[in-house]
C-alpha positions as CSV (number, residue, x, y, z in Angstrom):
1,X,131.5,-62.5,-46.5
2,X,130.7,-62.1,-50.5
3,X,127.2,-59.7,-50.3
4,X,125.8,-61.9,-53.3
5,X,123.0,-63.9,-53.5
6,X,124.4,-66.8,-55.5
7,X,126.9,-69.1,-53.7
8,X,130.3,-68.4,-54.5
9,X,131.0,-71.6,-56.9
10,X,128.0,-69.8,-59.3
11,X,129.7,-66.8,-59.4
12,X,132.9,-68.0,-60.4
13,X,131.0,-70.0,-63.3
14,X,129.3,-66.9,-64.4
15,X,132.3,-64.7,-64.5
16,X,133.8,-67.6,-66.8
17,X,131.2,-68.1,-68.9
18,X,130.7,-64.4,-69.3
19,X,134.4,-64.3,-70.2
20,X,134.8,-67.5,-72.6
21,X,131.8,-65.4,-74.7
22,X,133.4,-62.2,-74.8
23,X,136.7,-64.0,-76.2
24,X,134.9,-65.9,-78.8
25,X,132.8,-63.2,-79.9
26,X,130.2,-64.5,-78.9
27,X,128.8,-60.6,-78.0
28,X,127.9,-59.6,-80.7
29,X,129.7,-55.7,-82.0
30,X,126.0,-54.3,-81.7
31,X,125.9,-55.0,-78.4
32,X,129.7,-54.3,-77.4
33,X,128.6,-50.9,-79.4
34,X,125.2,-50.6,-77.3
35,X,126.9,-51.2,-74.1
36,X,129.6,-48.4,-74.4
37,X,127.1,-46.1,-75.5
38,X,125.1,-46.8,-72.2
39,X,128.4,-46.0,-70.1
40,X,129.1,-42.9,-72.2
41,X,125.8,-41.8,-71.3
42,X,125.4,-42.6,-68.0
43,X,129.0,-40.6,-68.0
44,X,127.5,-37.2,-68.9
45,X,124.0,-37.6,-66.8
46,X,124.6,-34.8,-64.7
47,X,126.7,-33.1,-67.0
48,X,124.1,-30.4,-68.7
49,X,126.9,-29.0,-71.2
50,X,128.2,-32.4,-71.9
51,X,124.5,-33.0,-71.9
52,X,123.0,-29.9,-74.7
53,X,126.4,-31.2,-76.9
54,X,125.0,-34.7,-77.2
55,X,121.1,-34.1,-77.6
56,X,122.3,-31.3,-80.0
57,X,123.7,-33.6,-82.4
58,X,121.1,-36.3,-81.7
59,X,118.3,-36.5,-84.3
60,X,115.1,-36.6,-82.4
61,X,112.4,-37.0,-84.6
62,X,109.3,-34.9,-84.5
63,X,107.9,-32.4,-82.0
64,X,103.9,-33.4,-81.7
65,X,102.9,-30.6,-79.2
66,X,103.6,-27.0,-80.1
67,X,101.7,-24.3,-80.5
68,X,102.5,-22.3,-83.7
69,X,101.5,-18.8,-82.0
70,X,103.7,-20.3,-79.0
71,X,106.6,-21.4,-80.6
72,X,107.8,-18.5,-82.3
73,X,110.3,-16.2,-80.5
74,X,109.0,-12.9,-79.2
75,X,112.0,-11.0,-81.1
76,X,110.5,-12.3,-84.7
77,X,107.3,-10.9,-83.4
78,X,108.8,-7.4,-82.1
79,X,110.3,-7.1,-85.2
80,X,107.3,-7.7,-87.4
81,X,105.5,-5.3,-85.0
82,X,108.5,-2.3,-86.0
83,X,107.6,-2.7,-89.8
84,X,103.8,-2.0,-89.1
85,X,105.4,1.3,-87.2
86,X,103.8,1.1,-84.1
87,X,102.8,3.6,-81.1
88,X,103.8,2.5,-78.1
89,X,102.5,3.3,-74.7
90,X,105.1,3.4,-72.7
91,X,103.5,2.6,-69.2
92,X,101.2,-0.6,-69.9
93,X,103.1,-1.5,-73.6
94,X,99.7,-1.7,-75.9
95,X,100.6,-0.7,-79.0
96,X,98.7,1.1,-81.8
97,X,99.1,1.4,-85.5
98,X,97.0,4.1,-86.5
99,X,98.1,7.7,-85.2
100,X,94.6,8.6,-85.6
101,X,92.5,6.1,-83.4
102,X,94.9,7.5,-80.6
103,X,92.7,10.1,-79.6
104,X,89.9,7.7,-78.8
105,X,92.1,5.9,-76.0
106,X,90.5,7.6,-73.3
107,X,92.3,10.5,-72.6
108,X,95.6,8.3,-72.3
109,X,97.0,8.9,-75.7
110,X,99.4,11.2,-74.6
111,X,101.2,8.3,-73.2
112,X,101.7,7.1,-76.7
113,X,104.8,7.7,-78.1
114,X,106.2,6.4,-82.2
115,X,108.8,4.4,-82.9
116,X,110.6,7.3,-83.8
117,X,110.3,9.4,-81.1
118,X,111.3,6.4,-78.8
119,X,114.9,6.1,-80.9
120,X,115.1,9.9,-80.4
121,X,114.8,9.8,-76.9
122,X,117.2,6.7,-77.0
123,X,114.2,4.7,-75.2
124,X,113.4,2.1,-77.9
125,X,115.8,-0.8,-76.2
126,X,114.2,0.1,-72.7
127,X,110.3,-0.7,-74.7
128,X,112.0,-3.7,-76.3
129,X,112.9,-5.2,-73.1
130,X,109.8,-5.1,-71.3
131,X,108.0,-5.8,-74.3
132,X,110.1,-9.2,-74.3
133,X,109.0,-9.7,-70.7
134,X,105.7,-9.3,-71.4
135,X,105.4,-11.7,-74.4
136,X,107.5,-14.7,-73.0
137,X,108.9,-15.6,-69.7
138,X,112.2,-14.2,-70.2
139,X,113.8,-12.6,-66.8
140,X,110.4,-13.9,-64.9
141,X,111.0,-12.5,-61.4
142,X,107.5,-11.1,-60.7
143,X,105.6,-12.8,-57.6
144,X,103.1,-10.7,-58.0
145,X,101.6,-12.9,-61.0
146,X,101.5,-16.1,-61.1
147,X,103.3,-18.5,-63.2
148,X,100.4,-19.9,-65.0
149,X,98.6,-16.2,-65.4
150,X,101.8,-14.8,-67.2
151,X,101.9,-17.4,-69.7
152,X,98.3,-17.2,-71.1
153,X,98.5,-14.0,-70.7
154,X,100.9,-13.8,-73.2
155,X,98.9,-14.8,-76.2
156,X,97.1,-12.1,-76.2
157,X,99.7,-9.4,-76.5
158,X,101.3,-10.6,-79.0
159,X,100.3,-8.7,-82.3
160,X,98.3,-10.4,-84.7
161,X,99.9,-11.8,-87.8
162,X,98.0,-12.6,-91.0
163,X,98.9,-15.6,-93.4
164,X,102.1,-13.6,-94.7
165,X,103.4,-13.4,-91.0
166,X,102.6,-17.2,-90.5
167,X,105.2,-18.4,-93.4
168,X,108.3,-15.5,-91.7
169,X,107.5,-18.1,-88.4
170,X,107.5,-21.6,-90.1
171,X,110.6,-20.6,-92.1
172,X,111.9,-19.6,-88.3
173,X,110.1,-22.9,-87.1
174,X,111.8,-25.3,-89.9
175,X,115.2,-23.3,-89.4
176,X,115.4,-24.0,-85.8
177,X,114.3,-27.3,-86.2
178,X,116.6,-28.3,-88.9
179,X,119.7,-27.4,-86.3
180,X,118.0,-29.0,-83.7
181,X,118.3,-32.0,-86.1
182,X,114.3,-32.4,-85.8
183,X,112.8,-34.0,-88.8
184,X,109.5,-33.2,-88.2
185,X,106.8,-30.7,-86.9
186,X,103.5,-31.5,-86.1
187,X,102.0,-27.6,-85.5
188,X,99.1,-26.3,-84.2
189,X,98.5,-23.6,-86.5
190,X,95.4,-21.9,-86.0
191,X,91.3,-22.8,-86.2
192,X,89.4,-22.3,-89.4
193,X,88.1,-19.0,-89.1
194,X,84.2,-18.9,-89.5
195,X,81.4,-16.4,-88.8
196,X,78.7,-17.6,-89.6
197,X,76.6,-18.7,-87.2
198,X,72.6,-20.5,-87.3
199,X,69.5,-19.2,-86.7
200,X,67.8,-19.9,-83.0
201,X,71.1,-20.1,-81.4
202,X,70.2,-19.8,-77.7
203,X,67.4,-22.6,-78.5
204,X,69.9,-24.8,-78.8
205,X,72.5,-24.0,-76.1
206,X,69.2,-24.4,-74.2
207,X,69.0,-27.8,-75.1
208,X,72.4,-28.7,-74.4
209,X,71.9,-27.5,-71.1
210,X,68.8,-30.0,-70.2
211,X,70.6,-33.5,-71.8
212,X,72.1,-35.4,-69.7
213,X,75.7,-35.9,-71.4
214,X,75.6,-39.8,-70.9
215,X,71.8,-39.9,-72.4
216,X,73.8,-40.1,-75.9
217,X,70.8,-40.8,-78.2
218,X,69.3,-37.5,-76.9
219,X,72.3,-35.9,-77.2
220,X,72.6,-37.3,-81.0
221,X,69.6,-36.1,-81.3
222,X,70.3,-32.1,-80.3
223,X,74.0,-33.0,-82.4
224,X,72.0,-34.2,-85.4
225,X,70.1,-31.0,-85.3
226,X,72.9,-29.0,-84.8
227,X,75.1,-30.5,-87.4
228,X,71.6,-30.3,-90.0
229,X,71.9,-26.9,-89.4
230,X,75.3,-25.7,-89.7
231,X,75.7,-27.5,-92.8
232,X,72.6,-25.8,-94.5
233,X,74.7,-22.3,-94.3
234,X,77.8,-23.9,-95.9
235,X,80.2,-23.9,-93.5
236,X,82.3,-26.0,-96.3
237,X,83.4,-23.0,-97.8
238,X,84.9,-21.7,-94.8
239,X,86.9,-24.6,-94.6
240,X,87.9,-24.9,-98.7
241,X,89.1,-21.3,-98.3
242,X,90.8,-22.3,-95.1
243,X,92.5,-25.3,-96.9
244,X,93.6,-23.2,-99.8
245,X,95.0,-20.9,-98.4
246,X,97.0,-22.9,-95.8
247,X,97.7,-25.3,-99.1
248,X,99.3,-22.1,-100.8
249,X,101.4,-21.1,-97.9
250,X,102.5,-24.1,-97.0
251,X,103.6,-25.0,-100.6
252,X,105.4,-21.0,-100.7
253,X,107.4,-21.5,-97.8
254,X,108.3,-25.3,-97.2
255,X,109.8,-26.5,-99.9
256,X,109.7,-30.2,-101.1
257,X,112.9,-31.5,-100.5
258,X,113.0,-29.4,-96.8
259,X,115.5,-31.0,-94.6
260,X,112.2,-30.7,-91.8
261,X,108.5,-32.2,-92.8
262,X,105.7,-30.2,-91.6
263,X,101.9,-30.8,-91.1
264,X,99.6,-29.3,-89.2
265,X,96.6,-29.3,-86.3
266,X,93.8,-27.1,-86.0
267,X,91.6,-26.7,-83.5
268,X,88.9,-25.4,-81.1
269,X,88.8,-23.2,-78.2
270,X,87.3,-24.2,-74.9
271,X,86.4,-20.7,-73.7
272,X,83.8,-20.7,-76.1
273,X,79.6,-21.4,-75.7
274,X,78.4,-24.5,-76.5
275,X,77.1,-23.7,-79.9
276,X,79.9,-21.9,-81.3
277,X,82.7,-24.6,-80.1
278,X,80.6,-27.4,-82.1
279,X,80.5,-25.0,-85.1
280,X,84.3,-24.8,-84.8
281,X,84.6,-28.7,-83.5
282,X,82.8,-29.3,-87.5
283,X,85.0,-27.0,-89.5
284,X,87.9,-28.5,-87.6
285,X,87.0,-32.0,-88.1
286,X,85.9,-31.8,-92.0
287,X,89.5,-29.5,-92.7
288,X,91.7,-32.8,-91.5
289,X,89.2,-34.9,-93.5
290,X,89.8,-33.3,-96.6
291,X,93.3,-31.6,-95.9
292,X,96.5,-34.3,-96.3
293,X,98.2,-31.6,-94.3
294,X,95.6,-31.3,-91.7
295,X,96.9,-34.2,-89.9
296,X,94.6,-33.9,-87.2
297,X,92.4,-31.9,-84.5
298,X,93.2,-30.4,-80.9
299,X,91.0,-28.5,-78.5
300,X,93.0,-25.4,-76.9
301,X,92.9,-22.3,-74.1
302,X,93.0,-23.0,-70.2
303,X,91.7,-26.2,-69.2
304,X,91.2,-24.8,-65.7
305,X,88.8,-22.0,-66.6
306,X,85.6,-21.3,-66.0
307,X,84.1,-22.3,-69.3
308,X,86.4,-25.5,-69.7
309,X,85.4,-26.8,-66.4
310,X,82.0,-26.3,-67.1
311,X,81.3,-28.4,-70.3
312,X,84.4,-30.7,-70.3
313,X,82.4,-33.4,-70.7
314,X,79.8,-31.8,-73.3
315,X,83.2,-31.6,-75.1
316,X,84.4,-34.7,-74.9
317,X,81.1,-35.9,-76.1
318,X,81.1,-33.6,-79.1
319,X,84.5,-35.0,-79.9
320,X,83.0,-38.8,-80.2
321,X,80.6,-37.4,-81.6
322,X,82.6,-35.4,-84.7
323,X,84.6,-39.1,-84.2
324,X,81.9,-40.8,-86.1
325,X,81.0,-38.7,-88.6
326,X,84.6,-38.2,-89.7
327,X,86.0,-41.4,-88.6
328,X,89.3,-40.9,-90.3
329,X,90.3,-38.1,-88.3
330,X,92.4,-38.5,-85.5
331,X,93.2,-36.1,-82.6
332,X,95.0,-35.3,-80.1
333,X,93.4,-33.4,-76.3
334,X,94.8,-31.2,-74.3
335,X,93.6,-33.0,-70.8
336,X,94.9,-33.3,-67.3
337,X,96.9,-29.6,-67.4
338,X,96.0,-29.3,-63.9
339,X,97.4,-30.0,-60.6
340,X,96.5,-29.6,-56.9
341,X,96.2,-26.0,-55.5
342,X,95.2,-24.4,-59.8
343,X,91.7,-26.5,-59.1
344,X,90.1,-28.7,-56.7
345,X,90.8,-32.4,-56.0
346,X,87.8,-33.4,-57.2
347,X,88.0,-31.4,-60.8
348,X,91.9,-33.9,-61.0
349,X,90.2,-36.5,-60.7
350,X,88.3,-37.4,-64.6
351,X,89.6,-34.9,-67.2
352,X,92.0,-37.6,-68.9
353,X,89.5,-40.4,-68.7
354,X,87.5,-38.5,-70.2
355,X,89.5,-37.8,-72.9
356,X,90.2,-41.3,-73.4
357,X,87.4,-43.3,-72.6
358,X,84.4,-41.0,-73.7
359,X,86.4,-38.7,-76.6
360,X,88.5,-41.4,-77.7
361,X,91.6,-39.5,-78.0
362,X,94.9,-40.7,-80.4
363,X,97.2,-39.1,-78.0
364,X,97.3,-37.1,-74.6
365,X,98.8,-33.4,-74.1
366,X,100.5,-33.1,-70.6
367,X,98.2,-35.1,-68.7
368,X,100.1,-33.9,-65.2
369,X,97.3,-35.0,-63.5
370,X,97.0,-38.7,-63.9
371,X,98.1,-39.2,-60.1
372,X,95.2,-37.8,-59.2
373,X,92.6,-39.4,-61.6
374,X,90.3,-42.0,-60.7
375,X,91.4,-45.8,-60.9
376,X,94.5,-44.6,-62.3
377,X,96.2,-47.9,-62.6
378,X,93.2,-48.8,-65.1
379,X,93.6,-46.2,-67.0
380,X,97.4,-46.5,-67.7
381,X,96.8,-50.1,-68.4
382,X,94.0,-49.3,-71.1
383,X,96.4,-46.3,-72.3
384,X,99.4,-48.7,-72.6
385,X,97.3,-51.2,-74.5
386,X,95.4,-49.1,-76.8
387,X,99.0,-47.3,-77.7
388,X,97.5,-44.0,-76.3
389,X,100.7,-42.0,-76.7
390,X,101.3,-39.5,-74.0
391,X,103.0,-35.9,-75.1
392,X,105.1,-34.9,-72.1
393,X,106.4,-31.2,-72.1
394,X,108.4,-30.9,-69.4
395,X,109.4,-27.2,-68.3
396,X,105.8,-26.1,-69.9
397,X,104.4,-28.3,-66.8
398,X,107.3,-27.0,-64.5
399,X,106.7,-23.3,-65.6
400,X,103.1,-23.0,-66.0
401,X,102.7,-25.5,-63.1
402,X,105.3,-25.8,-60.7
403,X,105.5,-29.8,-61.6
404,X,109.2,-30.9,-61.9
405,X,111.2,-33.9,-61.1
406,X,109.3,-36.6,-59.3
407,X,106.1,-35.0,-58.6
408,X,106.0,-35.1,-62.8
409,X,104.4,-38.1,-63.5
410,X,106.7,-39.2,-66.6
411,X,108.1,-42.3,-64.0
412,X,104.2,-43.1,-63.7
413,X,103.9,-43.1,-67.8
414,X,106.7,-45.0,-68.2
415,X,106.1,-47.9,-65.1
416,X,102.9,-48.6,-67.1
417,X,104.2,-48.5,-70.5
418,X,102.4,-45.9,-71.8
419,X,104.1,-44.7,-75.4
420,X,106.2,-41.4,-74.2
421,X,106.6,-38.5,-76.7
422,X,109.1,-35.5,-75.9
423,X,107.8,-32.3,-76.9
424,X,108.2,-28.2,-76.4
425,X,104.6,-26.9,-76.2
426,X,105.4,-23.1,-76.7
427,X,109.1,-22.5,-76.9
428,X,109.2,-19.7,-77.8
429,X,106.9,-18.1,-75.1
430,X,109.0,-20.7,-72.8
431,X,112.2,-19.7,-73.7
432,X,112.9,-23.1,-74.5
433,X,113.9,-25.9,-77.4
434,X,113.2,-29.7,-77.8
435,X,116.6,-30.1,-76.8
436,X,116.5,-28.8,-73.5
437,X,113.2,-31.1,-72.5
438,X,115.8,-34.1,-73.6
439,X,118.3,-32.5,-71.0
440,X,115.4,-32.5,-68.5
441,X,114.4,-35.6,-69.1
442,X,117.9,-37.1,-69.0
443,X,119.5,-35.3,-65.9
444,X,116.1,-35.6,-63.7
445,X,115.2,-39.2,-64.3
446,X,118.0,-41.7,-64.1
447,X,115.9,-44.8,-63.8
448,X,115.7,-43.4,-67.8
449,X,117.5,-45.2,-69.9
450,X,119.5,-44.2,-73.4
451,X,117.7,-46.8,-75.1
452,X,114.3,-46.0,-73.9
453,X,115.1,-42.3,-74.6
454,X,116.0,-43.3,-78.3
455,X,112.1,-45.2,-78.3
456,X,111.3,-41.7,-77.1
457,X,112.7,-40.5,-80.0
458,X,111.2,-43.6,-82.5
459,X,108.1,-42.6,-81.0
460,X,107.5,-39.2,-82.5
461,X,107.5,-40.4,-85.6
462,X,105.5,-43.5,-84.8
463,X,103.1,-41.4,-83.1
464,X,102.7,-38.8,-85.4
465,X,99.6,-38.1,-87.7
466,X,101.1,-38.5,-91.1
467,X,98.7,-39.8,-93.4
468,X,100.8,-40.5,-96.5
469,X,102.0,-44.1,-95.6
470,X,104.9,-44.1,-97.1
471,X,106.0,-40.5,-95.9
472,X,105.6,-42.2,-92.5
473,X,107.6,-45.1,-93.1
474,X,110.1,-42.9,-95.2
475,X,110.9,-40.7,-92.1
476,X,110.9,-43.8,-89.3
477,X,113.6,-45.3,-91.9
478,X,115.6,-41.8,-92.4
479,X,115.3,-41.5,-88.4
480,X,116.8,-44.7,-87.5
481,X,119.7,-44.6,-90.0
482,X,120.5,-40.8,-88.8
483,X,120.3,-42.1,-85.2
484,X,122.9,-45.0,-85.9
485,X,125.1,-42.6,-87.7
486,X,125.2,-40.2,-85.2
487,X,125.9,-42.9,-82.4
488,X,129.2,-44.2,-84.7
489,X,130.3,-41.0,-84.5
490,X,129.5,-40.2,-80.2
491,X,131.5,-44.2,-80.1
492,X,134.6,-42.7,-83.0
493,X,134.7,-39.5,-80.7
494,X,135.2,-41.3,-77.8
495,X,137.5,-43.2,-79.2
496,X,139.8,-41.1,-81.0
497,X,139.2,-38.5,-77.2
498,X,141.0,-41.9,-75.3
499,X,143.7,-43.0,-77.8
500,X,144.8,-39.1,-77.4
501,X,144.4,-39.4,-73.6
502,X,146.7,-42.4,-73.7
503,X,149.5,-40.9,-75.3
């Protein structure tokens, strides 16, 4: 018995139909083309050399979710910290630049040894090592801390660079990316640095704390105040100088005709008090207002902290708020970094609704938790509709939260249509490259198909926050003719690999 569904006579017209077309050409070379791609592919799925070669040579676009600070490799750090000739302690690794403050280290300076000493002794490469381990998750092995501690623990070891050591990491950044063949970085750079601060502060953190979040013409009304305030001390010159000087390096160490377009995010940190994270939340909003390279705003730091938890929704309010007074600012949130076990299940259960329906978000960072949030299938419908693009980083979520393969919910993304974006998140801290989240993707999710990976790919760029129109369309254009270049020559390679077989 035949195990098809159509009767026999059916299937014999099919099958010479099918044929009469392919003799007659009536399959068109695109889609003869298109269909040997597919079985290459599918040939090398759980190949992951076979694999790296091919998304190697693949342009993919843009990375829209990386942290600057993140994404640079923890050797270009060490070796900016040698030039500022360091002391080292050699038991817990904080270093020191000034041989004088040592004696104020409570009695444990003798632990502190120079640079020079340490290649003396020969025990500079033993302090490089664990200093490595310390700053990114290379060799991770220790139980002892957990996954998600090491990693934000991280950022703040790592010595503090000013503007000079930001251009040594884009030029790393655009280098890495250009042999990646990425054509574009979207980076979160850094927030505009501001100190000033208002008058009656804790008067208005004590306000905040008696409005009811969804009462929003109260909570205009403490905003309005707030927003009076802050600009009557100027914070407009924090953000011109910030502007300027991000203008200068930018134009000193990405040049014009760079193989890899750059633009930036700033951004706001959750961990701080209500008044001081609106402060920021301003500066942040008016610098991609009147910054072309400011593409757009992000809101950083551990969504599962204390603080975060707290006022995520005062935030989310703030952003719709900032929304309408700079209404041609787009953003993207960090929401839904959190899975069962890091929180409760009831804390899993709004953070990316949030974002979306009361922030009003362009885009979503990791949003691991959609399984968990409320009237899911709602919110992946409004997502998918509205074109709220989803940023998924796939060993970030399986380092930092043991989320891999189908607990991820990529499948859930893509049965609803939601626009997928392939991204890093911290490479460098991860040990990691936009290439290797293609091999994830790829190897762990066969339902996955090449030509939905390339949309992946079309997506970055569609996705992105370019403002300069015709920048945009310039890159979707580039991307799409590099793609179909690249896929004549996968299709030649074959080829050329067969005919040699065959002899």
């Amino acid at each position: 018995m035949i195990p098809f569904a159509l009767p026999v006579r059916k299937i014999v017209t099919v099958l010479i139909v099918s044929t009469t077309l392919i003799v007659h050409g009536c399959i068109s070379e695109n889609e003869k083309s298109s269909q040997r791609l597919h079985n290459y592919f599918e040939s090398i799925r759980n190949n992951e050399a076979l694999l790296t070669a091919f998304f190697s040579e693949m342009p993919k676009g843009g990375d829209l979710h990386n942290h600057f600070s993140g994404s640079v490799y923890a050797e270009t750090y060490w070796n900016y910290l040698l030039r500022l000739r360091p002391w080292f302690d050699t038991v817990t690794l904080a270093f020191e630049y000034d041989s004088v403050k040592l004696t104020n280290k409570k009695g444990d300076y003798r632990r502190y040894r120079s640079a020079t000493q340490l290649i003396a002794a020969n025990k500079l490469g033993d302090i490089k090592q664990r200093i490595l381990q310390a700053w990114s998750v290379k060799d991770y092995v220790d139980l002892g801390i957990p996954s998600h501690k090491h990693f934000f623990d991280t950022f703040g070891k790592l010595p503090s660079g000013g503007w000079k050591e930001t251009g040594v990491g884009l030029k790393e950044l655009q280098n890495r990316a250009a042999r990646e063949n990425v054509q574009y970085l979207e980076l979160m750079l850094r927030s505009v640095p501001s100190d000033r601060m208002i008058t009656g502060e804790e008067r208005y953190a004590a306000s905040l704390k008696l409005v009811d979040y969804s009462d929003t013409v109260r909570l205009h009304a403490v905003l309005d105040s707030l927003t009076a305030a802050f600009r009557s001390i100027d914070l407009s010159a924090d953000v011109k100088a910030f502007n300027e000087k991000l203008l200068a390096i930018h134009n000193q160490y990405v040049p014009d005709n760079n193989a890899v377009t750059i633009r930036y995010q700033t951004y706001v940190n959750r961990r701080n008090e209500p008044v001081k994270f609106f402060r920021d939340l301003l500066t942040a909003f008016e610098a991609a207002q009147t910054n072309t390279l400011v593409t757009g705003v992000n809101i950083l730091s551990p969504e599962h902290g204390d603080v975060s938890m707290r006022d995520y929704k005062l935030h989310m309010y703030m952003f719709r708020y900032c929304s309408r007074l700079y209404n041609t600012v787009k953003y993207s949130m960090h929401a839904g970094e959190l899975t069962l076990g890091l929180v409760k299940p009831e804390d899993l259960t709004f953070h990316i609704q949030d974002a979306v329906y009361i922030a009003g978000a362009s885009r979503i960072g990791h949003g691991v938790d959609m399984a968990y949030e409320s009237d899911n299938s709602s919110l992946l419908r409004y997502m998918a509709g509205q074109k709220i693009a989803i940023e998924i980083n796939l060993f970030s979520n399986e380092f930092i939260l043991q989320v891999k393969e189908d607990r991820h919910p990529v499948s859930l993304y893509r049965k609803y249509q939601v626009p997928i974006v392939i991204s890093t998140d911290d490479a460098g801290i991860l040990r990691s490259n936009l290439v290797h989240q293609y091999v994830l993707l790829a190897k762990r999710y066969p339902q996955i198909s090449y030509t939905e990976i390339k949309q992946y790919i079309q997506n970055s760029i569609t996705y992105s926050f370019i403002k300069e129109t015709e920048l945009k369309q310039a890159l979707q254009d580039s991307l799409s003719q590099k793609i179909e270049k690249f896929e004549e020559k996968v299709l030649l390679d074959q080829a050329t690999l067969t005919r040699k077989a065959i002899q």
